[in-house]
Structure formats: C-alpha cells, structure tokens
N, C-alpha and C positions, 0 to 999 in steps of 0.2 A: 775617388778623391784622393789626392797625393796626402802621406803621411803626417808628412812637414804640416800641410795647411790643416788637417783634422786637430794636432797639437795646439799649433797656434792660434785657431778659432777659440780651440776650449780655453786657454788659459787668458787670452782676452775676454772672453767672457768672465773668468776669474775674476779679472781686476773691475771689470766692470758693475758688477755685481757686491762690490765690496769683500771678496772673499779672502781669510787671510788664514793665519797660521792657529789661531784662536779655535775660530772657524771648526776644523781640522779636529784639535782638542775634547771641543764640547762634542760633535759626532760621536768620537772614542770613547767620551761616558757614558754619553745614550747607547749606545750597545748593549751593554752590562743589563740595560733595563730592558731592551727589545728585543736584540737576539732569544731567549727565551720562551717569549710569547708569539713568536712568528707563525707557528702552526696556523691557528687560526685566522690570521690575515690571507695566509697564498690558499686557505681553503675555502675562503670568501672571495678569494679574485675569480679562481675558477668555480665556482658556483655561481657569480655573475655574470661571466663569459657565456656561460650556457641559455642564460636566459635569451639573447642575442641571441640569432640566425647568421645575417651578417658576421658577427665577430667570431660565432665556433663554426663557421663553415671552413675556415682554413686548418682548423684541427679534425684529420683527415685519421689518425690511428685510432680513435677510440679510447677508451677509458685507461689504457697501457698508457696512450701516450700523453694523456693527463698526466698521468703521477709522474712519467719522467718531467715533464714539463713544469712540475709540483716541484721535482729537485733542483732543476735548473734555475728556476725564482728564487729559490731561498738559497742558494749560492749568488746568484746576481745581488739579493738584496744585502746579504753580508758581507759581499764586497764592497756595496752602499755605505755599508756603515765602518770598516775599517781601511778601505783607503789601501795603500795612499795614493794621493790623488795626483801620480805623475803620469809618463806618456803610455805606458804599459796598460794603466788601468784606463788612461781616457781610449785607447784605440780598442780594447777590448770591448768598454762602453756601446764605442760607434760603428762597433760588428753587430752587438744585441740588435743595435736601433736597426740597422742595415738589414736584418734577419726578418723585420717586420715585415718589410718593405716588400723583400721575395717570395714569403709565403703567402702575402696578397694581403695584408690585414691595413685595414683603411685606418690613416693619423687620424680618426675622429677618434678610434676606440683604443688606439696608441695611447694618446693624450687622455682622454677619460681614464683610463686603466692606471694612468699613473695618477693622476688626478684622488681616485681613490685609496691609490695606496699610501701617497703623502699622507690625506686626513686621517687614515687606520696608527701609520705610526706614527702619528702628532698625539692624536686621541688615548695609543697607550702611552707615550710618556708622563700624559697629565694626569693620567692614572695611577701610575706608581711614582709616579717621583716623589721624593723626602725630600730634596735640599728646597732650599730657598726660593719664595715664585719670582726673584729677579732673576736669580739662577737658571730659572726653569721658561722665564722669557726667551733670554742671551740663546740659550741650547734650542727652542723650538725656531727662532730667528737664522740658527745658524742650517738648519734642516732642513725649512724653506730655499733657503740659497743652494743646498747643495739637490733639492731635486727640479728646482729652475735648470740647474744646471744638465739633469738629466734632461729634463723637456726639450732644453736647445740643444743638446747632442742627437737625441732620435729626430727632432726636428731637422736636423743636420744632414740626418742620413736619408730622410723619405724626402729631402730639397734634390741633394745629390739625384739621386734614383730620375725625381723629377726631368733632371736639368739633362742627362743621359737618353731620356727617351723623346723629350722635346728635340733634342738636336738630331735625335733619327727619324724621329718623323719630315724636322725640315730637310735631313737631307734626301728621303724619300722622297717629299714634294718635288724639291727642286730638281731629282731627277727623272723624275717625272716628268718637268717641266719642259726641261734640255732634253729629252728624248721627243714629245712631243713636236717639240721646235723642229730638231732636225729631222723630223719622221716628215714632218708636214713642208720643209724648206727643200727637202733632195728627192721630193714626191714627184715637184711638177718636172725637173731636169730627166729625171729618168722613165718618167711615162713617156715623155718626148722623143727621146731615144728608143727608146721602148719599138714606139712607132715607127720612126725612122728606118731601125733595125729591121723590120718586118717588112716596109715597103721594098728595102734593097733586097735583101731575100726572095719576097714573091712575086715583084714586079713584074710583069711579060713587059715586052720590046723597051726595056730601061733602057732611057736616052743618057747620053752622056751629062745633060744637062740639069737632069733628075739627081742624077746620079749625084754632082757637084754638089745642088741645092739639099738635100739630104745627109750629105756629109757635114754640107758647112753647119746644118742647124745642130749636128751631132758634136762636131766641134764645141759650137756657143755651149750648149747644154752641158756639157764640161766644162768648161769654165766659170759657167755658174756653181757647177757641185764644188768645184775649185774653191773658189769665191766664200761660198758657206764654211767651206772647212778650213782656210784661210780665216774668216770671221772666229771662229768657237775657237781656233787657236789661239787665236790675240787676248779672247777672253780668259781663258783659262791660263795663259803663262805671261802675265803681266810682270814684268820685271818690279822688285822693290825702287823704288824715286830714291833719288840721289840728291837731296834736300839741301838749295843753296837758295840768299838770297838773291831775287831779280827782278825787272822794274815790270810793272804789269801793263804798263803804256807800249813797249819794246815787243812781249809778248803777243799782244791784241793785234800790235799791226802786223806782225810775221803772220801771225791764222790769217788776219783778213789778204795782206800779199798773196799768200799760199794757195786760196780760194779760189781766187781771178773771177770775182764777182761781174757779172756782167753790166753795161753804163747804164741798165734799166733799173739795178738798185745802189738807190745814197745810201752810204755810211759814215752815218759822222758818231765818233768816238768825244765821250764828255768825261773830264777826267779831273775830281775835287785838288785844289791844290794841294800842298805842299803832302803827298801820296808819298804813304812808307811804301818800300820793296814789299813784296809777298817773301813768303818763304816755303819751297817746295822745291820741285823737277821742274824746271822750264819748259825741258823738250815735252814729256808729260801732259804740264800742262796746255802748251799750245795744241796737240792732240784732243783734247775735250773740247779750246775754243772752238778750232776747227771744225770740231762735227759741229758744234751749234751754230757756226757759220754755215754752214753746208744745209744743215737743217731748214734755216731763214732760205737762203735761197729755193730751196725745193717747193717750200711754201708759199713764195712768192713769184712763178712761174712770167709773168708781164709787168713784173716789176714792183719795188716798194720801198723801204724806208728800213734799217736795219742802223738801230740803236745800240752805240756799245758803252756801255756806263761803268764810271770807277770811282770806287769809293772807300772810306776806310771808318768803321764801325766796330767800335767792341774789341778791337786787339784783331782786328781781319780782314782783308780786301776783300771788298763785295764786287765780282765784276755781274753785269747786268745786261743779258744779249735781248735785245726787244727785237721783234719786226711787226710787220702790217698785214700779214698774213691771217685768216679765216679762223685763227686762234684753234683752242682744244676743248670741245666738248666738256663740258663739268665731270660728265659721267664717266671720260675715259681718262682723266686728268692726272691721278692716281697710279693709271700703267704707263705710264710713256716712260718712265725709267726701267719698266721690270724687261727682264732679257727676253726675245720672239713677240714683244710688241712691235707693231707697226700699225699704220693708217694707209703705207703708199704700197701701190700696187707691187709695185717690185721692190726686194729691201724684205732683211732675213731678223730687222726691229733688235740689232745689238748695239749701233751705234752709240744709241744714250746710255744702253746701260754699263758700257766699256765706259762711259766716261764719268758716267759716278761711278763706279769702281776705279777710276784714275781717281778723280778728285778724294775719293775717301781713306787710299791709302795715304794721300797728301795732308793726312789730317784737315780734307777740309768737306765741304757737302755741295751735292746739285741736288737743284729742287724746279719745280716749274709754277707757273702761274697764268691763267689767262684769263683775265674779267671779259667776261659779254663785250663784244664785237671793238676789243681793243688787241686782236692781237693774241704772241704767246711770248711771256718773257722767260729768260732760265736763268737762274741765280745760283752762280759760283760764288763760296766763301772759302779764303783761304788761310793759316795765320799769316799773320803781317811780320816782316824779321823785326827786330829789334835795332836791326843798322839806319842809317841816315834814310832822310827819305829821296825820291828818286824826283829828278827834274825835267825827265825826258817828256816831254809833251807834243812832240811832234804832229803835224794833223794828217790825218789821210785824204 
C-alpha cells in the first residue's frame, strides 16, 4: 500500500474518531503512571500466547525469541504512549501490523492480543491514578481512541495483505482460464493439420487432387489459428474510448446496416421520445451492438424478430437487443459474458465478452436475460451526456 494512502487513512480516522490535540496530552500523563508498571503486562501477553497453538506456532525461535520479542513490545508500547502521532509513527505502526501478517498470525489473535492489552492498561491507570475521576474519565476516553486507532491500522495492514493475494489468485484463475481457452481453441486446427501433414508425407500414388484437397484444409486450418489469435488480440489491446456525445438512434442503425441481416429477420427498432445522446466511443460502441446483432442472427437460423429498444432511465441509455431465438438456459446464463464461452459449434466464445469489456470501459454495463421460452434479451447501459437530447428517429 502506497505511503501517501496509509497517512491519510490514519489521519481520517483521526478526525473521525474525534481525535484532537487534548487527546495527545492526556496519553503524555498516563505514561508517567504506566510506563513503569509495564513489565508485568508484555509478561502476561506472552504467557497467554502460549496457551494457544494457533497463536505461538508462528513463534518459531524459542524462548530467546520470546524475550527479544518481550523488547520489542515494550518499545512498540512506549511508542503507544509518547507519540507523536505523525507520519513517522503511523507508517512504523502499519509495518508492526504488516509483520503479523507475514509471520502467519491470524487477525483473530491480532485483535484479541490487543484487545487485552487495552483492558491491562486501562485497568492500571484506575489503579494508580490520584487526580480527579472526571480526570481519570477524559484520559481512559482519550486511550480508547488512540488503540481503536491501532485496531484499524493492523486492520489496515492484514486488508492490504488480503487485497494482494486476492488479486493473484484472480489473476492465476484467469490465466488459467486463457490458457485453457486457447489450449482447447488451436487443438482442433492443428490436429487437422497434424493429419493432413502426415497424409502428404505417407501417401503412396498421391494424386494431384489429394494433394490440392489437403492443402486447401491446411490452408482453412490456419486461418482458423489466424482467427483465434486475431480474437485474444482484440481482447487483450482494447484501445481506451474516446468519450463524446452521440445519438443512440444513428448508432443502432449503423450495427444493424453493417450486419446485412437477412429478409427472413424483422427489425424494428423502438425508441422513447425526446432520447438524450449517450456518452462514450461510438465506433466502440457500435462494435458491442454489432456482435449482439450478429449474435440474434446466429440464433435465429430461418428467421425471427430482432427487437431493438431505447430508453433513458437513471441518468443512462438503456439500449435493449431482444430476438426470438431458443433463448439461454438458466443454468448457463451466468457465462455467456465470461471469455471461451460458447454454445455454437464453431466460435472461440469472445465476442460478448470483448463487448462487456467495451461497454465497461465506457463506464457503462452488458448483462443478459432470458425468461422461459421468450427469447434472449442483452441490456446495454450507458451514461446519458448531459447535451440536448437527440431527434434522430429514423426507422429501419
């Protein structure tokens, strides 16, 4: 975690927490009365560590490394109590917590361990204090705040830790994923070839015509590997959108132009009045309508009904591609966005998810939907610009 944001967490918690300069003060008295008596506290922490398995199994030296670890307590704790509480001491803080983290010791016993140590020095202040019990309120008030403040610094550090191993795990998966994909997508091209290869090779009396038809499937078969790595390219270097407004009526029809849908499916496009501009990449976006045009189509093989809906909800155009097609199982409904889905025989299942990752760099979202024997609709939301709204309503 960057410097800057460990500072500025702790010191919003500061203020959050009502911590002030006061604060700070009363700590500096309570010292006088705890510094002193500390022995006995860090030699009840590690005497209750022990009882634990879980908690002293990351204590690996032995009884040496108790008492260094005895020294190191009671430096972290007088640090505790003398401050000051700027960026020096909070980052020092947020190495202790960090330290927990590495040597494997679980936030339960993090948080308990501190947990006890608050009560030990609250309990001896009420012990020896002389001044005043408003006095002696103000100062345990101000003790509480300042080891909250500890709790959400190590809290801070075993998040962090957290948020590091989470993001390697997903990107394990997901390479996992993509290796998969294309292990399973460049399998059947070059088993083909594979063949092909071998037939020219050991053929006896190879006719010319052999010969042709062997080539040309070695040809296609390349084209396909082609194809694939063409695909994973487009995924992977998506250009950042160039974010202007434009009318989403103008859009719709360029995808469906673009398509050259055949006379066996209607498209009629329905579009709420007085429709603000979207705002994103155009070109972009007609790249996502397109595959869901293309999609309807594959799905609707002899033909069907291909509904294109627009709308403006919540500060966002909702465009709304329906067709008539056999719709999407419940069960699989879930992946049809994820990358190396597919349903159809051929097709390497990136199309959709190239186009929620268009749509989402566009700050907007694709989702799907298909109720029982109605079909599969896909829902683009986009934001809406804030310019005049558009009148283009042309029909297709």
């Amino acid at each position: 975690m960057k410097t800057s944001l460990i500072v500025e967490r702790y010191k919003t918690l500061q203020q959050y927490i009502g911590w002030q300069d006061e604060d700070a003060q009363r700590i500096q008295e309570a010292q006088a009365i705890l510094l002193p008596h500390l022995n006995p506290v860090i030699d009840d922490f590690y005497a209750t560590i022990e009882k634990f398995p879980e908690a002293v199994k990351v204590i690996t030296g032995g009884s040496a490394q108790i008492e260094r670890l005895k020294q190191t307590l009671h430096g972290w704790v007088r640090e505790l109590l003398t401050g000051p509480y700027e960026q020096d001491y909070i980052l020092r803080r947020w190495k202790v917590g960090y330290r927990h983290v590495e040597i494997g010791l679980d936030q339960m016993y993090a948080d308990a361990a501190l947990s006890r140590m608050r009560h030990q020095l609250m309990e001896l202040l009420e012990q020896y204090w002389t001044k005043s019990q408003e006095s002696l309120r103000s100062t345990l008030a101000s003790l509480r705040k300042l080891m909250d403040l500890e709790f959400a610094i190590i809290a801070s550090a075993y998040q962090a830790e957290y948020l590091v191993r989470l993001q390697n795990s997903e990107r394990f998966a997901a390479l996992g994923q993509v290796t998969g994909g294309i292990a399973h997508e460049m399998r059947n091209p070059l088993n083909v070839i594979k063949t092909s290869v071998y037939f020219l090779q050991n053929a006896r009396a190879l006719t010319p015509e052999k010969s042709a038809e062997h080539l040309r499937r070695i040809e296609k078969q390349v084209q396909v590997a082609e194809n694939v790595i063409a695909a994973l390219s487009s995924f992977a270097k998506q250009p950042q959108p160039n974010s202007q407004a434009f009318s989403p009526e103008v859009c719709v029809r360029r995808a469906v132009e673009d398509a050259a849908l055949p006379s066996s499916i209607q498209v009629e496009v329905v579009s709420a009045p007085d429709l603000p501009q979207a705002l994103g990449d155009e070109d972009q976006i007609r790249i996502v309508l397109a595959n869901l045009v293309h999609n309807a189509r594959d799905v609707m093989p002899k033909g069907g009904r291909l509904t294109i809906s627009l709308d403006h909800l919540d500060g966002q155009i909702c465009f709304q591609v329906a067709d008539t097609g056999p719709g999407i199982p419940h069960e699989i409904l879930h992946q049809v966005l994820e990358p190396f889905f597919t349903t159809k025989a051929r097709g390497i299942g990136l199309g959709l998810a190239i186009s929620r990752s268009i749509a989402e760099r566009n700050r907007g979202t694709l989702s799907a939907s298909s109720p029982p024997g109605s079909g599969a609709t896909f829902h683009l939301r986009l934001p809406a610009s804030p310019t005049v709204a558009t009148t283009d309503t042309k029909a297709l």
